[in-house]
PADOFI-471079 format. One record per residue: x, y, z of N, C-alpha, C, CB in turn; residue in three letters. Coordinates in steps of 0.05 Angstrom, whole numbers. Glycine has a CB too. Layout:
<recs>
X, Y, Z, X, Y, Z, X, Y, Z, X, Y, Z, ala
...
</recs>
This chain:
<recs>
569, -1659, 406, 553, -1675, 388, 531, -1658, 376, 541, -1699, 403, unk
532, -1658, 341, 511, -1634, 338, 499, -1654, 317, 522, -1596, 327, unk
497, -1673, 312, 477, -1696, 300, 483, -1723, 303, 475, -1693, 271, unk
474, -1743, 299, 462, -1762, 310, 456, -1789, 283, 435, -1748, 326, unk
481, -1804, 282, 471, -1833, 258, 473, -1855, 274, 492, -1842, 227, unk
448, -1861, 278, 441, -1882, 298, 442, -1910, 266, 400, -1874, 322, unk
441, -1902, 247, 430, -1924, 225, 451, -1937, 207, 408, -1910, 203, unk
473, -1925, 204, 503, -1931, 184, 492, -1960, 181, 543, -1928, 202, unk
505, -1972, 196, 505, -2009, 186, 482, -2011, 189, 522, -2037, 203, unk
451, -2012, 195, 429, -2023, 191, 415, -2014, 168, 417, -2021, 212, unk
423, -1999, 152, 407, -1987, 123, 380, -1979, 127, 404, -2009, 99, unk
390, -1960, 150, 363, -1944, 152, 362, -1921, 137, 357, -1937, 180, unk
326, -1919, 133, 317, -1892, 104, 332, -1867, 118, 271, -1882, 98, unk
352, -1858, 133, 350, -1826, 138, 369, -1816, 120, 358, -1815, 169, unk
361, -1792, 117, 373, -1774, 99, 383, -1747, 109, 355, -1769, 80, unk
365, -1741, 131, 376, -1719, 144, 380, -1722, 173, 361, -1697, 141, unk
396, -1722, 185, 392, -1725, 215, 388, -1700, 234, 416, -1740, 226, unk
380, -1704, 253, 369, -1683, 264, 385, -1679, 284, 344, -1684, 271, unk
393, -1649, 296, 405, -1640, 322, 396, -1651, 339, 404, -1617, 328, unk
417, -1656, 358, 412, -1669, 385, 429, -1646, 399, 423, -1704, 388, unk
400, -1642, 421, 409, -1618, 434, 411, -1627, 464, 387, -1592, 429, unk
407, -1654, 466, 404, -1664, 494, 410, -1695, 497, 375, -1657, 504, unk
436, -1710, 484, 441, -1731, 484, 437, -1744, 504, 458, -1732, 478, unk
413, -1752, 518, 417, -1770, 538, 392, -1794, 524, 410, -1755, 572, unk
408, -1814, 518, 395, -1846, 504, 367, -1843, 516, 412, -1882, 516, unk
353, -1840, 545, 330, -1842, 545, 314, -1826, 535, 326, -1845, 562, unk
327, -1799, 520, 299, -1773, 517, 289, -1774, 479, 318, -1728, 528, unk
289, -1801, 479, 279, -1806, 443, 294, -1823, 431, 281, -1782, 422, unk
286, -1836, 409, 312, -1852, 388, 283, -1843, 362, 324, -1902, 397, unk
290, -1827, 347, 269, -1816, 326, 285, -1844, 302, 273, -1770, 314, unk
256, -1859, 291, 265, -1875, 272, 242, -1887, 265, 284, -1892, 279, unk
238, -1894, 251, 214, -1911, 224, 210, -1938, 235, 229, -1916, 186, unk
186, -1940, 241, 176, -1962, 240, 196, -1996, 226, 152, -1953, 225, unk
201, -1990, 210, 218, -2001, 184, 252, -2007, 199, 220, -1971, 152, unk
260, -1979, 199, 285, -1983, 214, 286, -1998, 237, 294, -1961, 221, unk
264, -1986, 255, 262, -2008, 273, 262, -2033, 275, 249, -2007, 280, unk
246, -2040, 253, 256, -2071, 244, 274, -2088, 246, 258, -2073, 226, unk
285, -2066, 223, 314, -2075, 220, 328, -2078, 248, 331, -2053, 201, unk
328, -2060, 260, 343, -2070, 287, 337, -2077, 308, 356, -2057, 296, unk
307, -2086, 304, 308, -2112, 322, 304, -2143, 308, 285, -2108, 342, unk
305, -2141, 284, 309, -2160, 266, 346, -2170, 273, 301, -2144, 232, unk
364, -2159, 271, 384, -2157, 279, 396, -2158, 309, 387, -2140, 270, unk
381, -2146, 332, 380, -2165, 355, 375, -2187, 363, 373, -2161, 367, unk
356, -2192, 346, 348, -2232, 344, 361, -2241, 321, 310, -2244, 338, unk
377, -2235, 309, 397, -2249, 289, 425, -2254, 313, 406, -2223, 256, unk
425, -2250, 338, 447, -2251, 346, 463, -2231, 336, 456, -2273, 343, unk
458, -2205, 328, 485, -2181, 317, 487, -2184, 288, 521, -2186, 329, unk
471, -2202, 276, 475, -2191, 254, 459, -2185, 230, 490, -2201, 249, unk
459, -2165, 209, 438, -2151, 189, 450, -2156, 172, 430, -2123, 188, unk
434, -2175, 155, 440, -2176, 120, 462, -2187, 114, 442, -2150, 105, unk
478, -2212, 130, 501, -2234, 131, 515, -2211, 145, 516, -2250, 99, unk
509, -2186, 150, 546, -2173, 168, 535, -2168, 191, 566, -2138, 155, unk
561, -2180, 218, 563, -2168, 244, 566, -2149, 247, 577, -2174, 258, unk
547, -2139, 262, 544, -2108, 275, 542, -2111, 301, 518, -2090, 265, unk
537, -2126, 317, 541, -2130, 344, 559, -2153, 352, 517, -2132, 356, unk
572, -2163, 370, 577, -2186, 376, 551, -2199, 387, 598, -2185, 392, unk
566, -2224, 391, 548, -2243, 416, 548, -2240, 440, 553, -2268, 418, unk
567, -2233, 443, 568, -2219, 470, 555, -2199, 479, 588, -2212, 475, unk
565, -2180, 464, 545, -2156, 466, 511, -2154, 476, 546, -2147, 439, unk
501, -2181, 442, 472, -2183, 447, 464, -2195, 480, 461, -2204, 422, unk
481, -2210, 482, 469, -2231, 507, 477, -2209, 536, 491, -2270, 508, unk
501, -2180, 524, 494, -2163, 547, 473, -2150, 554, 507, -2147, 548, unk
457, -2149, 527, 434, -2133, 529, 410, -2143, 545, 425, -2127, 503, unk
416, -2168, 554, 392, -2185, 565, 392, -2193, 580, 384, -2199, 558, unk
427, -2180, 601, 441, -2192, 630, 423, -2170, 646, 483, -2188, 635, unk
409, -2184, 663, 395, -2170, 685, 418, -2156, 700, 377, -2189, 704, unk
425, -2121, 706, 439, -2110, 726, 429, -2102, 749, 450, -2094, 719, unk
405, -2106, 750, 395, -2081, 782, 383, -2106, 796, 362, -2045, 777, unk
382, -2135, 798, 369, -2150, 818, 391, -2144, 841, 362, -2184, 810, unk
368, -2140, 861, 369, -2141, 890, 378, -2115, 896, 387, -2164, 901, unk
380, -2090, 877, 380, -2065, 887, 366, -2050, 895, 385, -2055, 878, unk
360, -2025, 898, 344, -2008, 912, 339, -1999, 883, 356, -1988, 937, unk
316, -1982, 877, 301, -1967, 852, 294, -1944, 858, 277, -1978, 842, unk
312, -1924, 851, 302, -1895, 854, 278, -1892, 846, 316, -1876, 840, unk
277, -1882, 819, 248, -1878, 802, 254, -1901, 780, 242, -1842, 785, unk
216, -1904, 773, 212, -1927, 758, 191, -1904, 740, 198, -1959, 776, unk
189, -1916, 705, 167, -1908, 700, 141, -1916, 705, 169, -1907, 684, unk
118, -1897, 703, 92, -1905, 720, 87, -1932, 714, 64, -1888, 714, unk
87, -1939, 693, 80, -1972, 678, 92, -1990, 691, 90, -1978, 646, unk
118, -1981, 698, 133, -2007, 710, 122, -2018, 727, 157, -2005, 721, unk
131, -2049, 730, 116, -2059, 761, 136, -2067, 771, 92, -2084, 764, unk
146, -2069, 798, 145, -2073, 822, 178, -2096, 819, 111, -2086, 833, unk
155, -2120, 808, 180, -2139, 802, 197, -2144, 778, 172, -2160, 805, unk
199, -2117, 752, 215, -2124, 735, 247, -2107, 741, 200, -2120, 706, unk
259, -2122, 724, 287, -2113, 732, 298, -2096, 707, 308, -2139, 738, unk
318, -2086, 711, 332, -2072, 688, 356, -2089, 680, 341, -2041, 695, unk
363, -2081, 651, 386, -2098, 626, 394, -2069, 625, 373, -2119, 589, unk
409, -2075, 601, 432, -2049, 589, 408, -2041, 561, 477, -2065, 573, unk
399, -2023, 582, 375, -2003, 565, 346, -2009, 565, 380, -2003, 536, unk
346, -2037, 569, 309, -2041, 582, 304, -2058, 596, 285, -2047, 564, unk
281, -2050, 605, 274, -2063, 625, 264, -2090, 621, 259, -2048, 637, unk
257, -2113, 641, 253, -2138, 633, 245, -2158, 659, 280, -2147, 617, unk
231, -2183, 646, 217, -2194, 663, 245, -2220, 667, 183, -2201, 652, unk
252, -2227, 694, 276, -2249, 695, 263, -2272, 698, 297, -2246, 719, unk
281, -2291, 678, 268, -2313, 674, 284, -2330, 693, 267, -2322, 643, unk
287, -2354, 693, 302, -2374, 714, 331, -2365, 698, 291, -2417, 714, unk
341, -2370, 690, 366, -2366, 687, 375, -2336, 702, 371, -2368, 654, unk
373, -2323, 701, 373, -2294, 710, 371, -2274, 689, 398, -2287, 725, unk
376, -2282, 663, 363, -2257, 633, 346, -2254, 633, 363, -2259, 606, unk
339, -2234, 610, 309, -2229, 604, 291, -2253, 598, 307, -2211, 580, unk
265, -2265, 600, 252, -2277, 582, 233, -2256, 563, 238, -2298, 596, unk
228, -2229, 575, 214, -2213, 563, 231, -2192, 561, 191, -2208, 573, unk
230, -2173, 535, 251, -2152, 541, 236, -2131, 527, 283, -2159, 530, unk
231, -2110, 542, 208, -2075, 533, 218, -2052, 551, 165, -2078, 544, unk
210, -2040, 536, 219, -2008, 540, 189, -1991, 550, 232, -1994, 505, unk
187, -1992, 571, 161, -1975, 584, 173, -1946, 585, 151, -1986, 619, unk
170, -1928, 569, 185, -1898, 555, 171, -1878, 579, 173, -1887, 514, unk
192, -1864, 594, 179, -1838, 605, 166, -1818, 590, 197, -1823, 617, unk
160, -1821, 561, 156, -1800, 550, 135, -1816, 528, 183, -1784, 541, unk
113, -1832, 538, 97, -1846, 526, 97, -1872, 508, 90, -1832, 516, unk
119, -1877, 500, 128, -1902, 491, 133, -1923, 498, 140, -1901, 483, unk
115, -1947, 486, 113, -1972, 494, 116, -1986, 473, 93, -1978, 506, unk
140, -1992, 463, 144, -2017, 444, 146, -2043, 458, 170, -2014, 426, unk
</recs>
């Protein structure tokens, strides 16, 4: 992998993409404020941007299936507390149903959206 289009179906501004010298999803997602939008504008559309599916429903509602209750936690980032759980990519507070009711990304590398 020697570049990186995280944006095709969301019509994000990039023009040049940058080398990825270390593909692992947690060490950055470089993107615009704007883009960002867009895709989380598009996670709360249920999967989809601008009338077209780009995710399923399924998919979205995987993103918000709590996986680690009742496991053991290697490392947490410092921010994390105690009682949130992890989804497929962030972390989250479990509501009664067992999904997210809150869903954030406490970033090892200073980021807190």
């Amino acid at each position: 992998m020697t570049s990186a289009y995280f944006c095709h179906p969301l019509d994000c501004n990039v023009t040049t993409p940058s080398a990825v010298t270390n593909p692992l999803i947690g060490g950055g997602l470089k993107i615009s404020a704007a883009d960002y939008g867009n895709f989380l504008r598009m996670i709360a559309g249920g999967g989809i941007h601008n009338g077209r599916r780009i995710l399923t429903e399924e998919a979205v509602a995987d993103l918000s299936t709590v996986v680690t209750a009742g496991l053991n936690r290697g490392a947490m980032p410092g921010v994390a507390r105690s009682d949130w759980e992890y989804a497929l990519g962030q972390w989250c507070h479990e509501g009664d149903d067992g999904n997210c009711s809150i869903m954030q990304s406490a970033g090892a590398f200073g980021a807190y959206p």
